[in-house]
C-alpha positions, 0 to 999 in steps of 0.5 A, spaced: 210 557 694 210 556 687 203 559 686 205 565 691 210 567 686 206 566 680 201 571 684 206 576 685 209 576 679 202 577 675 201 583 680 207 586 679 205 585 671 198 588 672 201 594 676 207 596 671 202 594 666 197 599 667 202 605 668 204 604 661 200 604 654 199 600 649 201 601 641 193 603 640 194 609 644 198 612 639 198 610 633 191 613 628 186 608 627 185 610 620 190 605 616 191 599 617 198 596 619 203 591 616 204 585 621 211 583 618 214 590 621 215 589 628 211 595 633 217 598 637 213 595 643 214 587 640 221 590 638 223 593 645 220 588 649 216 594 653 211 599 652 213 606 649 215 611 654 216 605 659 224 606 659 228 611 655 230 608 649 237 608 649 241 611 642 244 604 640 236 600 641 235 607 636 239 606 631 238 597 632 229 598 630 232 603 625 236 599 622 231 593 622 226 598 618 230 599 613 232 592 613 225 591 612 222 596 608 222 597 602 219 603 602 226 606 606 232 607 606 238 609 610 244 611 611 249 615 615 251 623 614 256 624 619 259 622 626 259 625 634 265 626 637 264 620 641 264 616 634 256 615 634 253 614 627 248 619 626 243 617 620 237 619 616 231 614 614 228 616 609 221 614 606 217 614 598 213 609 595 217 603 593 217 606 585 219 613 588 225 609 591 227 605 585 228 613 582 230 616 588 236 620 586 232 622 580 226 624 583 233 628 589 235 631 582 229 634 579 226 637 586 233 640 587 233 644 580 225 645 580 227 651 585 234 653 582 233 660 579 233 660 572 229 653 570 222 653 569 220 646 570 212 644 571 211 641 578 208 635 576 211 629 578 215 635 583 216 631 589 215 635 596 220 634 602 219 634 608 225 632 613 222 630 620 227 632 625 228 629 633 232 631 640 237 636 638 238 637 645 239 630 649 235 631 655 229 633 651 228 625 649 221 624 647 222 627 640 227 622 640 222 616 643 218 619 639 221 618 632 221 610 633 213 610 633 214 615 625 218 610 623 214 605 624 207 608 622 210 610 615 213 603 614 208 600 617 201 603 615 197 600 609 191 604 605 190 609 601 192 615 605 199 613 607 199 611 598 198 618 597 203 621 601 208 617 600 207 617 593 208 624 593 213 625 598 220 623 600 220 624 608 226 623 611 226 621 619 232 624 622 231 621 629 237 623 634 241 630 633 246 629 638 245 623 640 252 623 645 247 628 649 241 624 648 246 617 651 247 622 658 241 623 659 237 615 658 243 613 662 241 618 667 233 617 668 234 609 666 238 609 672 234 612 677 228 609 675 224 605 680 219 599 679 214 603 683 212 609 679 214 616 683 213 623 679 215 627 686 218 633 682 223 632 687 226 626 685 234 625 683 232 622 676 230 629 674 236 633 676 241 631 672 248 631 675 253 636 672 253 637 665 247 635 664 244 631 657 242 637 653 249 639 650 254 634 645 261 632 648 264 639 648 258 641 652 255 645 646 248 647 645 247 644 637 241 647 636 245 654 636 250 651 631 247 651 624 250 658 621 255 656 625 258 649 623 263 648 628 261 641 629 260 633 626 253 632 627 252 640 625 256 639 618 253 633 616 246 635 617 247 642 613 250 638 607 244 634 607 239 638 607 242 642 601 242 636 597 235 635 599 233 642 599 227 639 604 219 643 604 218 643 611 223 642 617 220 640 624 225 640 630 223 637 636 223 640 643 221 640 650 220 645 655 218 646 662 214 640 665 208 645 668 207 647 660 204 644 654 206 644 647 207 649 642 207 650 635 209 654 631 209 661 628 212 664 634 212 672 636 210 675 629 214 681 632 221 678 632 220 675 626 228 676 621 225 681 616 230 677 612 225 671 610 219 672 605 212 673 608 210 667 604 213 662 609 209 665 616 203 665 611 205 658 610 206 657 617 199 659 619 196 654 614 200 649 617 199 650 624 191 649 624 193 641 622 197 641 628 191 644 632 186 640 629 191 633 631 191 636 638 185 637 639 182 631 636 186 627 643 185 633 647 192 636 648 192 643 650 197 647 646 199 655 645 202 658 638 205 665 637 207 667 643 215 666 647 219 663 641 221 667 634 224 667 628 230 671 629 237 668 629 238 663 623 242 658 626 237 655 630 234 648 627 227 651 625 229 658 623 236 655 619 230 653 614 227 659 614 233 663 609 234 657 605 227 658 602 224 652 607 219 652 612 221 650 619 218 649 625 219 649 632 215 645 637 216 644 644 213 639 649 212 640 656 218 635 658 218 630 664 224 627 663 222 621 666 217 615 666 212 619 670 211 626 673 207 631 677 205 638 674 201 643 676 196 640 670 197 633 673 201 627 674 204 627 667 207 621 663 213 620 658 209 616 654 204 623 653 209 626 651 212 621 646 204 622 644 203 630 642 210 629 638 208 623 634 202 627 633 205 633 630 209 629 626 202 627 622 200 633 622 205 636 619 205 630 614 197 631 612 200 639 612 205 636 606 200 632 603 195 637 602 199 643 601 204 641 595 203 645 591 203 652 595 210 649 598 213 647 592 212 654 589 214 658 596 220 655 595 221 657 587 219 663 589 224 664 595 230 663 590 227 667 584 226 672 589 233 672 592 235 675 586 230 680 586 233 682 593 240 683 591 238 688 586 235 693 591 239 692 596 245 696 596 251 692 598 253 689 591 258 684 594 263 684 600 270 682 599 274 680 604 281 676 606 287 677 610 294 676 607 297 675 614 293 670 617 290 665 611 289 659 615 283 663 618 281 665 611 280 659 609 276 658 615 272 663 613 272 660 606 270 653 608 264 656 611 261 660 606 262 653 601 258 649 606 252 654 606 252 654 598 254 661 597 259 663 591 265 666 593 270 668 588 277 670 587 279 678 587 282 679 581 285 687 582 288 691 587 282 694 591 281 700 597 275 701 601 273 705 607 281 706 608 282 698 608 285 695 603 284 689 599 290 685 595 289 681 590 291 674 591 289 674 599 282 677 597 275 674 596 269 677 593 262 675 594 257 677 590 250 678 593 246 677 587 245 669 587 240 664 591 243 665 597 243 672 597 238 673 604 243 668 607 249 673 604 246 679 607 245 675 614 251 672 614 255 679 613 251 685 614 252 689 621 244 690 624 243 697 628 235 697 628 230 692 630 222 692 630 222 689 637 227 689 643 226 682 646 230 676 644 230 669 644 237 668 642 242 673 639 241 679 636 246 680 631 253 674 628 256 679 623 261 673 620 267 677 618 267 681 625 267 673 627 273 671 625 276 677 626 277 678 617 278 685 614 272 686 610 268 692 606 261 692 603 262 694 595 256 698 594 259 699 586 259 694 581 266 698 577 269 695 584 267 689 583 273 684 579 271 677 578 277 672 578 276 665 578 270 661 583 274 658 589 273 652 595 276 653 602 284 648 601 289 647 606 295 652 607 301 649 607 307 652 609 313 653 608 320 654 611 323 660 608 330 660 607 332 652 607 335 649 613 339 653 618 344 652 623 343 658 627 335 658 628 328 658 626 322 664 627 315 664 625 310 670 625 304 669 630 299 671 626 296 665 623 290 662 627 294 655 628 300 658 631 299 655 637 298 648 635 306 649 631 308 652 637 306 646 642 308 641 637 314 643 638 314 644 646 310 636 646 317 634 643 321 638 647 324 642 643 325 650 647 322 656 644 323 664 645 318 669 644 319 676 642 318 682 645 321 687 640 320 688 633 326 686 628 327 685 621 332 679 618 335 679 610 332 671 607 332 668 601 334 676 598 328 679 601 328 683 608 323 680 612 320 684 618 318 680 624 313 683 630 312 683 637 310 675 638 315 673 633 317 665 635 325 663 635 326 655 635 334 656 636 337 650 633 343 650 638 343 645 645 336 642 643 335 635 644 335 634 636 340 634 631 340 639 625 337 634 620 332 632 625 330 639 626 329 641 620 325 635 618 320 636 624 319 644 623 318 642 615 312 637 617 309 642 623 309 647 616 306 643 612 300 641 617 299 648 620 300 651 615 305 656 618 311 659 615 318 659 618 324 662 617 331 659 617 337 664 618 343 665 615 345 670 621 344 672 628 345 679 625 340 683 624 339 689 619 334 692 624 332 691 631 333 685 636 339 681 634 337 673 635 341 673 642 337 679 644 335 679 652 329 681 648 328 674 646 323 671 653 324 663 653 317 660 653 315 655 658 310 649 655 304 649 657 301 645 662 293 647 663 287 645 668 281 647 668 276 646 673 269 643 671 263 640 675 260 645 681 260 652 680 263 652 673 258 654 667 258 647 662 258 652 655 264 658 657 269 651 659 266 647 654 268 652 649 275 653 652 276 645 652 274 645 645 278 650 642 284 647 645 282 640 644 280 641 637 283 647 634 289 646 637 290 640 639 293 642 646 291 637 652 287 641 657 286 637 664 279 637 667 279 637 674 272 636 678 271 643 682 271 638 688 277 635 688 281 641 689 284 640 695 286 634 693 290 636 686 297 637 686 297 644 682 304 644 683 303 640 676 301 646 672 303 652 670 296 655 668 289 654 672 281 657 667 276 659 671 270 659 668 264 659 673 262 662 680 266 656 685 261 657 690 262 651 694 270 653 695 272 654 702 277 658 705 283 654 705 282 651 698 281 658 696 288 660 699 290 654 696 289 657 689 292 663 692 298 661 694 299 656 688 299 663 683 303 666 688 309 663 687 309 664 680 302 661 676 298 664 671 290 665 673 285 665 667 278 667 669 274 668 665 266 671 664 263 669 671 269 667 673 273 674 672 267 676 678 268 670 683 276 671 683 274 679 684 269 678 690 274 673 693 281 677 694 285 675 687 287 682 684 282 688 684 276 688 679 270 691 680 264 692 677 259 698 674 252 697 677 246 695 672 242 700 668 235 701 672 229 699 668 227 706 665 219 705 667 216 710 663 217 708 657 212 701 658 206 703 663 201 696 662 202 690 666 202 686 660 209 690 657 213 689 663 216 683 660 218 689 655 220 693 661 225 687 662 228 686 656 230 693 653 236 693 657 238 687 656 245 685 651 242 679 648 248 678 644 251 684 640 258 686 637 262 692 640 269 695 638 275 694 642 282 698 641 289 693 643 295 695 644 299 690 640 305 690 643 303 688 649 303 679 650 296 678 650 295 682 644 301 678 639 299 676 632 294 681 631 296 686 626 290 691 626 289 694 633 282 694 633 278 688 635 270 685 634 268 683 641 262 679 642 258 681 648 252 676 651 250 680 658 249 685 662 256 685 667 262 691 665 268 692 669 271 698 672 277 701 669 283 700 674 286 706 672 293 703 671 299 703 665 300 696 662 294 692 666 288 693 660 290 691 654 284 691 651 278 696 652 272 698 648 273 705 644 269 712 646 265 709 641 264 702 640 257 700 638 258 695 632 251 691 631 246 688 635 242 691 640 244 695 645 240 700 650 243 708 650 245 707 658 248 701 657 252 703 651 254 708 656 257 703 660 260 699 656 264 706 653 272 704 654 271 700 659 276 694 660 275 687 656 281 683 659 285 685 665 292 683 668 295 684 676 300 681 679 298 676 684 305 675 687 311 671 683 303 670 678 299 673 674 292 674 674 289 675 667 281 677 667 277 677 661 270 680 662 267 678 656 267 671 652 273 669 647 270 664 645 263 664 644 260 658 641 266 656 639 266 660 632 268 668 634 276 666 633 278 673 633 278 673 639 280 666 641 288 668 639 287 673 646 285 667 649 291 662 647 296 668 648 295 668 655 296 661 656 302 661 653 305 668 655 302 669 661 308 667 665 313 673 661 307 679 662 311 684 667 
């Protein structure tokens, strides 16, 4: 028995044996190895490709290396939201190492405009990173065998370039993402290798791996910082100022690999021509790499360099060269494609692989990338001088909090904003000193400037692999005007982002407490005081009251706190809305008087009683993981207000009675009848329905309200006539990202907290609503003439032309409210998060 035993367990040891592949088929055979480092195989105790590692068995053989090695050394630059540590390893020569920080010194001031520095001794950076989407794992896989090679590898060649290089190895983006999808594919792993494509191991449940926590794609975030992982990154690579950054994809599995350049038509006019030169220089060692072990691959085609917040193209207008490759994904061990049944260790492979080519590229061309990057910034100086915009002022007196947002943004891309020393009046908009700010376009980060703040109306290509446009001050919803005239320009002291606090105007009362809705973090003060179940009211006229000897007037949306039959006393209320002050940033007022000089007094029917909160939100099945991952962050995060996810599925087994608002945000396909009349009835006897994008059209075909939608624009087929333009016919009336104006009604509930009446709406997609052509129902509607930045075709714009953005009918006792476009896109366009939030919680008092 024990020899039959013996026999099978050396069969199944030949079987997996012989599906796998041992180190020599990936590492070079032009150095030799120091046998002290442990190979990933001894490490793991498996074969590379044979399981997906798993982001601790990452960060565990990192961590040996760095033990290790002296040639490296690590550390930690941030954290994901589920508290995974998120590090860099980085590699010199063991003399370099002894003189890091000085050697980080001098590379970042031999570029600074103004030094005049020699580039001997200048080391070149070069930042290798891996799987910033989650289920894209063979970067990630891969980035164990770049550890081990250049902590490992002995010779005269791997002297030279640690010698002259500092590389850092960052080998896992999102690795809360990258957790999802290893745990996914280990688990459906069988012993008997099976590549049917059919197969469950590559269909991953709902949300899939490729998203952080919040279901954000982390690859669009590097303008956008809106999360951990991103904001260290960024910090990092502007204290390195890296030559050359790689950025680790997959794609679909029946592709192959692709290097950058991408389509030389959608190129950003922005970045110098000098770095797609370079970029073509450093493509042939990736051909050259490929080639030498047979790997197919494709250049200047699908991909480009158009939107800067994307890992290969964020480096590009910070005078860095990034590059994009994108293997063919496989997703697990082993798959059939249409070019044959293919491994994950194959694609751990062609990924290590580029990863030394770029590193001869770094070795070979030196000296022409330290210079590109010189030039990139003395030349940034040069651009300011021809470009007409001189700087741009911007600011907001009645919602500071998201101006220091805004500001905080700027800090972290090292651009100078400066304080507004004067009163100033541009285009009818008029600029405060003292709540105003000035960026002048004329220092290094003068493309990025211009990128960040300029409205775009023309493009050399219509095609787009992102976004078309993402002017910053639209975003957050801030009034800005370009300076085209140094003599308006007035320079007051430079200043960082700082926390707001706020203040309780006119000391403790003994009547009540009101605070504007206008500063960004209202809702997270408002629910604060809900949480501990404190009433509040809203106000639905305007009104003025006499504090601390000054007349104050108070808008539409104005929050009363009585201080009467709480369950707090006088002191205890007081002491609370001062801390809620202080850590939002919110300004309340105490009254000496119900009395007021002009408008609603403070026992006003006018005042509506607001019900706290209480949301769910349905995930899984149907819902679109972005549009929710959005909302929940938005509450999550910024407010800090508990938002329920429930599955789709269990719909008919939830007790809705338990809330008082319900989000949509998909197209719920597998709801049947009786669930969706469960929706029905619950909204009916007084619910407040949010549905949102897709989920504005499902609850429209599925009897909630009365929307209906314009048809989609025809392709116009003679303006392309070749077969080869058809994929030009398809694109042109496509809304890849643009920005439209809207006007609101300010004293509608949905539009509380705004001060202007016009509005920046991020559109993403095709899908216009009919008008209903009813009073009150459409708060906010595009203008007659909404085109702002971004591309748009002519018959779409036509479409889009006052037409509805957000929509309310009464469902019964409940209301239906309907936004058509996204409020929250990718969690940064706050102007328009405060619609949102306004109907989660006045909602309920919309008559």
């Amino acid at each position: 028995m024990k020899r039959i035993a013996a026999s099978l367990f050396v069969l199944l040891l030949f079987f997996v044996g012989s599906a796998q592949d041992k180190m020599d088929y990936f590492l070079p055979d032009d150095v030799s190895y120091n046998p002290d480092i442990p190979t990933p195989e001894a490490f793991f105790n498996q074969q590379m490709g044979e399981w997906h590692l798993t982001h601790d068995q990452v960060l565990n053989y990192i961590k040996k290396i760095n033990m290790l090695s002296d040639r490296a050394i690590m550390y930690e630059y941030a954290r994901s939201y589920e508290n995974r540590p998120l590090v860099h390893l980085v590699f010199t020569s063991t003399d370099n190492q002894q003189n890091l920080e000085e050697l980080k010194k001098q590379h970042y001031e031999f570029s600074e405009p103004g030094n005049d520095l020699s580039k001997d001794n200048i080391p070149l950076v070069v930042s290798l990173t891996y799987g910033v989407h989650g289920n894209e794992s063979s970067g990630t896989n891969s980035s164990i065998l770049t550890a081990y090679y250049l902590a490992a590898a002995e010779g005269e060649k791997i002297d030279r370039l640690l010698a002259n290089n500092i590389i850092i190895v960052d080998p896992c983006l999102n690795p809360d993402g990258f957790t999802r999808h290893s745990t996914w594919a280990n688990m459906h792993q069988s012993a008997a290798a099976n590549g049917n494509s059919d197969s469950r191991q590559f269909s991953e449940v709902w949300p899939g791996g490729r998203t952080n926590h919040y279901w954000f794609d982390l690859n669009r975030d590097y303008l956008l910082l809106v999360h951990p992982e991103s904001k260290g990154r960024v910090a990092k690579f502007h204290e390195w100022k890296p030559n050359i950054v790689t950025d680790h994809h997959e794609m679909g599995a029946n592709s192959t690999f692709f290097f950058q350049p991408g389509v030389p038509s959608r190129n950003n006019p922005l970045t110098p021509e000098k770095n797609y030169e370079l970029t073509h220089k450093i493509a042939q060692y990736h051909a050259k790499f490929l080639d030498k072990i047979g790997s197919y691959y494709f250049s200047e085609e699908a991909f480009d360099d158009y939107y800067y917040g994307k890992g290969s193209s964020y480096p590009d207008v910070n005078g860095s060269i990034g590059i994009l490759f994108e293997q063919a994904g496989f997703r697990g061990r082993i798959r059939q494609t249409e070019n044959g049944t293919k491994k994950l260790s194959f694609a751990i492979k062609n990924q290590f692989t580029a990863s030394l080519s770029t590193l001869e590229a770094a070795i070979n061309l030196h000296d022409e990338l330290l210079d590109m990057q010189k030039d990139f910034y003395a030349t940034a100086l040069d651009v300011a001088e021809e470009n007409t915009a001189k700087a741009y002022v911007f600011g907001s007196a009645t919602d500071k909090v998201k101006t220091q947002l805004f500001i905080d943004l700027l800090n972290r891309h090292q651009i100078e904003v400066y304080e507004n020393s004067k009163d100033i009046s541009i285009d009818n908009k008029e600029f405060e000193s003292g709540s105003s700010f000035i960026v002048p376009v004329k220092q290094k980060q003068a493309r990025l400037i211009l990128s960040l703040f300029e409205e775009v109306t023309s493009f050399a290509d219509t095609t787009f692999y992102d976004v078309s446009t993402w002017t910053m001050p639209l975003a957050y919803d801030l009034n800005y005007a370009k300076i085209t005239g140094t003599k308006q320009i007035s320079l007051g002291d430079p200043v960082k982002a700082e926390k707001i606090n706020g203040r309780v105007i006119g000391g403790k009362s003994t009547l009540g407490y009101l605070f504007r809705w206008n500063e960004y973090s209202c809702p997270t003060a408002l629910y604060h005081l809900q949480a501990t179940g404190l009433r509040a009211e809203v106000a639905t006229e305007k009104f003025s009251f006499n504090i601390d000897n000054k007349e104050e007037d108070f808008k539409y949306g104005t929050i009363l706190v009585p201080v009467s039959d709480q369950n707090k006393s006088e002191a205890e209320l007081f002491a609370l809305i001062s801390e809620i002050a202080r850590n939002t940033g919110v300004d309340f007022y105490g009254l000496s008087t119900g009395l007021s000089p002009e408008g609603i007094d403070l026992g006003s029917n006018r005042f509506a009683l607001l019900s706290k909160p209480e949301v769910l939100m349905f995930v899984g099945d149907g819902a679109r993981s972005s549009d929710v991952g959005e909302i929940w962050h938005l509450f999550d995060q910024r407010y800090h207000i508990p938002l329920t996810l429930v599955e789709s599925n269990r719909l008919s087994r939830t007790n809705l009675n338990r809330y008082n608002t319900i989000i949509l945000a998909g197209n719920f396909r597998g709801w049947n009848n009786n669930e969706i009349q469960k929706l029905k009835t619950w909204a009916e006897q007084g619910g407040t329905l949010i549905a949102s994008k897709s989920g504005a059209r499902w609850a429209a075909q599925n009897g909630f309200g009365k929307n209906t939608f314009k048809k989609q624009v025809k392709a116009d087929t003679t303006i392309y006539q070749s077969y080869a333009e058809r994929g030009k016919e398809r694109t042109l009336n496509l809304v890849s990202g643009a920005i439209f104006n809207a006007k609101m009604d300010l004293t509608h509930p949905l539009c509380y907290g705004y001060t202007d009446n016009e509005i920046a709406i991020f559109k993403t997609d095709n899908s216009v609503a009919n008008s209903l052509e009813k009073k009150y129902i459409e708060p906010v509607k595009f203008t007659s003439s909404p085109y702002r930045s971004g591309w748009v075709s002519e018959p779409n714009l036509e479409r889009i032309k006052n037409a509805p953005v957000v929509s309310v009918e009464s469902i019964g006792r409940g209301k239906l409210i309907s936004y058509q476009d996204n409020m929250n896109f990718r969690g940064f366009w706050l102007g328009t998060a405060k619609l949102f939030s306004n109907s989660v919680f006045f909602g309920n008092i919309i008559q």
